[in-house]
C-alpha positions as CSV (number, residue, x, y, z in Angstrom):
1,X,-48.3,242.1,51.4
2,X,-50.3,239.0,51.8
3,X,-52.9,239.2,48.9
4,X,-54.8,236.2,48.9
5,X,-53.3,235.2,45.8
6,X,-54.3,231.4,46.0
7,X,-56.7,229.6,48.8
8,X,-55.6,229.9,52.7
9,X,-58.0,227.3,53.8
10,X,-59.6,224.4,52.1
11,X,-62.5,222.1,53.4
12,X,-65.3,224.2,55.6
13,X,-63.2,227.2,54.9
14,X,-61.4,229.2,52.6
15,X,-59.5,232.6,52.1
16,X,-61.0,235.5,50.1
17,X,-60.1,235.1,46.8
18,X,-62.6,236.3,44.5
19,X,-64.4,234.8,41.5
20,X,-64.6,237.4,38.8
21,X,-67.4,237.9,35.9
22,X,-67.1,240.3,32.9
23,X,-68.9,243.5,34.0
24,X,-71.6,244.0,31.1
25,X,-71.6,246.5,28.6
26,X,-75.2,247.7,28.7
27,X,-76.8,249.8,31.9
28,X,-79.7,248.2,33.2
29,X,-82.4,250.7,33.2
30,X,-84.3,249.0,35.6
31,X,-82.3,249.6,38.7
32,X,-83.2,251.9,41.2
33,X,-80.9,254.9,41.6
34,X,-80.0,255.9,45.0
35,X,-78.7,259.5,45.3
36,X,-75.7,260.4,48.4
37,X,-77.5,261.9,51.5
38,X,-73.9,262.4,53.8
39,X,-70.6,263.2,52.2
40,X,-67.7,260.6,51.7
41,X,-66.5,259.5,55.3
42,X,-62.9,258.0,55.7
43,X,-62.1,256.9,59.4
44,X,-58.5,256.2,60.4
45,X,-58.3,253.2,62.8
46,X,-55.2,251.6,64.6
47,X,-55.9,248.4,62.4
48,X,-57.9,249.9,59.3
49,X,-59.2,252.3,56.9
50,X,-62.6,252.6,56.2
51,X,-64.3,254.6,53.6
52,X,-67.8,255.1,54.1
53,X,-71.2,257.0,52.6
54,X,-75.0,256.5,53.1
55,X,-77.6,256.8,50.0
56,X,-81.2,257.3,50.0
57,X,-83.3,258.1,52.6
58,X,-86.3,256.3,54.4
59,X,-86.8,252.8,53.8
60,X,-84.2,253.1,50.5
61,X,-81.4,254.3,53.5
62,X,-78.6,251.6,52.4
63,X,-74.9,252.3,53.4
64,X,-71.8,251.5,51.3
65,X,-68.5,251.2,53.1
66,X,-64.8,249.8,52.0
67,X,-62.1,248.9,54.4
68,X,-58.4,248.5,53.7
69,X,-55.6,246.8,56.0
70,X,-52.8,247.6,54.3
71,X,-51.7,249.4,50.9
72,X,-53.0,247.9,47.5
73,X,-56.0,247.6,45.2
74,X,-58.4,245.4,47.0
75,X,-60.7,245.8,49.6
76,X,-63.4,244.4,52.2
77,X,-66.9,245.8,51.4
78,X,-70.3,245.9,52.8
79,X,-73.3,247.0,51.5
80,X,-76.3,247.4,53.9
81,X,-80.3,248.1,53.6
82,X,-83.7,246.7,52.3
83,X,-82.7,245.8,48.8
84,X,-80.4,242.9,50.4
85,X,-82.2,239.3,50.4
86,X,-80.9,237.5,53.5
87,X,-78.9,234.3,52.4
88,X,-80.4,234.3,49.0
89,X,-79.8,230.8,47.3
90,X,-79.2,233.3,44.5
91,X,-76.0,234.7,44.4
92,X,-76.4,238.9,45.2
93,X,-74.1,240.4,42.0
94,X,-72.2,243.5,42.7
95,X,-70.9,245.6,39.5
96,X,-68.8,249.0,39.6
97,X,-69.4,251.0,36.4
98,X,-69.8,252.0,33.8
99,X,-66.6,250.3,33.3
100,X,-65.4,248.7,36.5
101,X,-65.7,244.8,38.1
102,X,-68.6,242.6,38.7
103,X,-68.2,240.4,41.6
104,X,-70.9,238.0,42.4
105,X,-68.8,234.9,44.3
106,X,-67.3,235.3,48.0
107,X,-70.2,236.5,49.6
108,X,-71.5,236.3,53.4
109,X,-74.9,238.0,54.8
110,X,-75.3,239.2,57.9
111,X,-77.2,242.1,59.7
112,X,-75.9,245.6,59.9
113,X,-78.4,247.4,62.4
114,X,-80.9,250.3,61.7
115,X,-79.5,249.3,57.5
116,X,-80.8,245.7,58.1
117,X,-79.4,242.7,55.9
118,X,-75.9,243.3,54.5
119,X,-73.8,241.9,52.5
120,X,-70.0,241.2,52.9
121,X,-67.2,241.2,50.6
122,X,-64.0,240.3,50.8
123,X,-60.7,240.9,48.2
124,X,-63.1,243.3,45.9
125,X,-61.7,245.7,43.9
126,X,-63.2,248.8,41.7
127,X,-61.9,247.8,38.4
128,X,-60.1,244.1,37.0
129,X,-56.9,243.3,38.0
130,X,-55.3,241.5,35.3
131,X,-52.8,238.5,36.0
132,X,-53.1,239.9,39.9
133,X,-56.2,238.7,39.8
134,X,-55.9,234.8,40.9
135,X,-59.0,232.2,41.6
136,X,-59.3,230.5,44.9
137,X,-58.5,227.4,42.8
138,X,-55.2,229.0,41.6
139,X,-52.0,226.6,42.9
140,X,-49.1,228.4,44.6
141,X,-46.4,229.2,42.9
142,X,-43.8,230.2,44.9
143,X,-41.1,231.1,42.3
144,X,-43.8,233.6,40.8
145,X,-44.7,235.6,44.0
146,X,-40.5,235.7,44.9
147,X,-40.3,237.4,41.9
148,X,-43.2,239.7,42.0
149,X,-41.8,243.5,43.0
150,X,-45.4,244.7,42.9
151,X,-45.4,244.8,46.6
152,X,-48.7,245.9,47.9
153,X,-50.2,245.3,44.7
154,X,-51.5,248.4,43.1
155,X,-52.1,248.5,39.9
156,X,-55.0,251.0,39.7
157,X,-54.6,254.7,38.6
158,X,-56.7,257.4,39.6
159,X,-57.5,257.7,35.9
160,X,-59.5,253.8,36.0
161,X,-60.8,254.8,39.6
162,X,-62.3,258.2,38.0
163,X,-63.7,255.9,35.6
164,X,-66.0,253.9,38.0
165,X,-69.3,256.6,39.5
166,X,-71.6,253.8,40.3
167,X,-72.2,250.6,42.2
168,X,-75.0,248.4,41.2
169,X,-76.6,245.5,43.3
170,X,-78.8,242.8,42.3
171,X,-79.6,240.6,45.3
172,X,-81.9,237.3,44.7
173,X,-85.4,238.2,43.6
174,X,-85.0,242.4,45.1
175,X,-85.0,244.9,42.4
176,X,-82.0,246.2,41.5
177,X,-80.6,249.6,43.3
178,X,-77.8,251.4,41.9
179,X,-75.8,253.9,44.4
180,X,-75.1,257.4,42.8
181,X,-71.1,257.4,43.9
182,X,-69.5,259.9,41.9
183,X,-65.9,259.5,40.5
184,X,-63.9,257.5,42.9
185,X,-60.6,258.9,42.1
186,X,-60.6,261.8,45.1
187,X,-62.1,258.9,47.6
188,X,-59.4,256.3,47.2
189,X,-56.5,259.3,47.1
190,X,-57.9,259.8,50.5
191,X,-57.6,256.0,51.2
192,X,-54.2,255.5,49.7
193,X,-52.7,258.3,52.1
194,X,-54.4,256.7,55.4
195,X,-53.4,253.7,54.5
196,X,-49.5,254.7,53.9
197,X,-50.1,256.2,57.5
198,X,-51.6,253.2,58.9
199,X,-48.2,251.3,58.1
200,X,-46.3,253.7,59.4
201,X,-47.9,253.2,62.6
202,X,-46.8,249.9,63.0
203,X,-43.1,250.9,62.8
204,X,-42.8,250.3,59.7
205,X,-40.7,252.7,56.8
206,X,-43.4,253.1,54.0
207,X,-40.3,253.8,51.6
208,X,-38.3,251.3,52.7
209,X,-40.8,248.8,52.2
210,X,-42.1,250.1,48.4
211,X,-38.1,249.5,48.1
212,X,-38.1,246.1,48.7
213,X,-36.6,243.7,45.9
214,X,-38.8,240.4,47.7
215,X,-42.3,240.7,49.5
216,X,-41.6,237.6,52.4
217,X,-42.5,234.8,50.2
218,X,-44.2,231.4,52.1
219,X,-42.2,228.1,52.7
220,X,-44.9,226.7,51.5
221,X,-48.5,226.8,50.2
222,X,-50.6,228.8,53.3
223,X,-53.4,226.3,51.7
224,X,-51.5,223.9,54.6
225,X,-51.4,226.1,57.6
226,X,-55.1,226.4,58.2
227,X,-57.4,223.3,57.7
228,X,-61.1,222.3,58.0
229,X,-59.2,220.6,61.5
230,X,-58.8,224.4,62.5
231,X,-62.7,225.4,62.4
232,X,-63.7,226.0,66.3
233,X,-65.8,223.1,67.6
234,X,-68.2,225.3,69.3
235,X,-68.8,227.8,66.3
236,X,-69.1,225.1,64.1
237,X,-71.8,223.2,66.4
238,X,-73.6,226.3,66.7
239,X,-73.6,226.9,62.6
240,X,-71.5,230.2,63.2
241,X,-69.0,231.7,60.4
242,X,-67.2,234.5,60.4
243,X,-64.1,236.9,58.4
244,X,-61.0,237.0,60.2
245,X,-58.2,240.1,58.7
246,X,-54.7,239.1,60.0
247,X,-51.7,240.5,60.4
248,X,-48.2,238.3,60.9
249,X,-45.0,240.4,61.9
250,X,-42.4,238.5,59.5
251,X,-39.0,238.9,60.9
252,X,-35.6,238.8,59.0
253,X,-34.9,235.0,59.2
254,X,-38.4,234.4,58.3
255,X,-40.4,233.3,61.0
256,X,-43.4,234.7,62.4
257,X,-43.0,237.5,65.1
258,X,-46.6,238.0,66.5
259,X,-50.3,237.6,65.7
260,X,-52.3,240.4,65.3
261,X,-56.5,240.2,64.4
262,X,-56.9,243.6,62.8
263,X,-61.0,242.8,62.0
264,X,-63.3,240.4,62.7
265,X,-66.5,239.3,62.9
266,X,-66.4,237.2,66.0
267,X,-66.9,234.6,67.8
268,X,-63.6,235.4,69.1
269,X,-62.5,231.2,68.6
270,X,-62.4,232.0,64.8
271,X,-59.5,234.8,66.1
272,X,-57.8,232.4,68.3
273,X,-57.8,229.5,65.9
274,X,-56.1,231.9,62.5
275,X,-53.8,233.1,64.9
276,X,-52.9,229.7,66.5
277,X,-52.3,227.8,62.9
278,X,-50.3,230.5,61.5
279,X,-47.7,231.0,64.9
280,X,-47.4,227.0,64.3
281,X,-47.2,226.7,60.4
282,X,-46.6,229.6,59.0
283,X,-43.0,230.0,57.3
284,X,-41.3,232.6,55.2
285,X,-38.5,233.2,53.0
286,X,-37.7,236.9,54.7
287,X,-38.2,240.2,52.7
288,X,-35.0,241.1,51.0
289,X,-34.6,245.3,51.0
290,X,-33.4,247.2,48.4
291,X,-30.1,246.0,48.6
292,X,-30.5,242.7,48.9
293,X,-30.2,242.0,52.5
294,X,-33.0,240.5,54.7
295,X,-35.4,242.9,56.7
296,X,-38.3,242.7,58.7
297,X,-41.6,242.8,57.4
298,X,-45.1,241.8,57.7
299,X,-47.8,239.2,55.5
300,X,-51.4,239.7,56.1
301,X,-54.4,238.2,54.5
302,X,-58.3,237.5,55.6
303,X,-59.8,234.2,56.3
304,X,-63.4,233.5,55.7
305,X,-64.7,230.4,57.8
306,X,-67.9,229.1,55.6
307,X,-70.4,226.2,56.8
308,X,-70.7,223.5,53.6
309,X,-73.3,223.4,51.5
């Protein structure tokens, strides 16, 4: 429910919102193509959905995985293996086609084992998302989101997701490498129905909550419950940064119920500190059901703590 429609954090840190470039029109012949070697993998966690496949083999091996916390469109992604430049002062760009996004802001590199350097994405999608689609910049505009019915905010058919067969990356001075996907209709079907269940396991009524006539809607901007303040002194003296995906219980008078980290990159201060801020700041006009009446529901969202410069 919490889509990371406008900035979480400002200063050393901000919330996933990405920046969006016009996919281009022509293929670039240059790219490597990287064939499938495993079958599409989706693994159902208490906290997540992950959807998973490995291309090429040898020293081409790179991985490709999306994870979901909740119902909608967007995703966290991660691609891992040689043709990844480690922090590249050139931004790595990331394009889903023939006819799907190109994403080259809200990056952060890490390492991802046997694959080597990786790359991490957060609040990707396969295709645009029209006016869903807000900048990190965007105000908040609280009238706009307590009139917004699109709950989980899915907009995608399996008709656009058909549409998109490849990913292409382009990462600093690397040649390019292009993964072989297929049509990613049958692969998010199979994400869409884990991640239905994965609500469910939380207690929640999947119907009840497509029925809702109001997501919960914030007090106030969440720009102003996390701050540079909130950035762990220890992770930030050791030049440490991380992704934190969260999960507030919202209950019917609005407040939050409980904290729950369901990913994250560690050190577990970045953990304590998202859930800390929001227990303290965060506010909500409750959920209103289908019949007008205030219910309990949940807001989630993913923080990205970033050094500056």
């Amino acid at each position: 429910m919490g889509r990371n429609l406008y900035p979480l954090i400002g200063g050393l840190f901000m919330a996933g919102a990405s920046l969006v470039s016009t996919a281009a029109s022509a293929d670039d012949s240059s790219a490597t193509v990287l064939a499938p070697s495993s079958q599409w993998n989706v693994s159902y966690d208490e906290d997540s959905c992950r959807l998973l496949r490995i291309f090429g083999t040898g020293d081409d091996r790179t991985v490709f995985y999306i994870e979901r916390y909740e119902p909608g469109d967007r995703f966290f992604m991660v691609v891992a293996g040689k043709g990844i430049n480690k922090r590249s002062t050139t931004p790595t760009t990331v394009r889903f086609g023939p006819s799907g996004r190109t994403i080259d802001d809200n990056q952060t590199y890490g390492d991802l084992g046997d694959f080597g350097p990786a790359i991490l994405i957060n609040e990707a999608s396969l295709a645009e998302l029209g006016d869903s689609d807000k900048s990190a910049e965007a105000e908040f505009n609280q009238e706009a989101l307590a009139a917004d019915t699109d709950i989980f905010g899915q907009v995608l058919g399996p008709d656009q997701e058909g549409a998109v067969s490849w990913l292409e990356v382009k990462s600093g001075t690397k040649k390019p490498f292009r993964l072989a996907l297929g049509p990613m209709d049958k692969p998010m079907e199979a994400m869409r129905k884990c991640t239905d269940d994965l609500v469910a396991s939380w207690g929640f009524d999947i119907t009840a909550l497509r029925g809702m006539s109001r997501a919960p809607v914030p007090v106030r901007s969440p720009g102003t419950w996390l701050t540079a303040k909130d950035y762990p002194r220890t992770a930030l003296g050791k030049g440490q940064q991380g992704i934190v995906q969260v999960r507030l219980a919202v209950g019917a008078d609005g407040s939050p119920q409980s904290c729950h980290i369901q990913r994250s990159t560690r050190p577990v201060e970045f953990d304590q500190a998202v859930c800390r801020g929001l227990m303290k700041r965060a506010r909500f006009h409750p959920a209103l059901g289908a019949d007008g009446e205030p219910m309990p529901s949940f807001w989630r969202s993913g923080v990205r703590f970033v050094l500056p410069g």
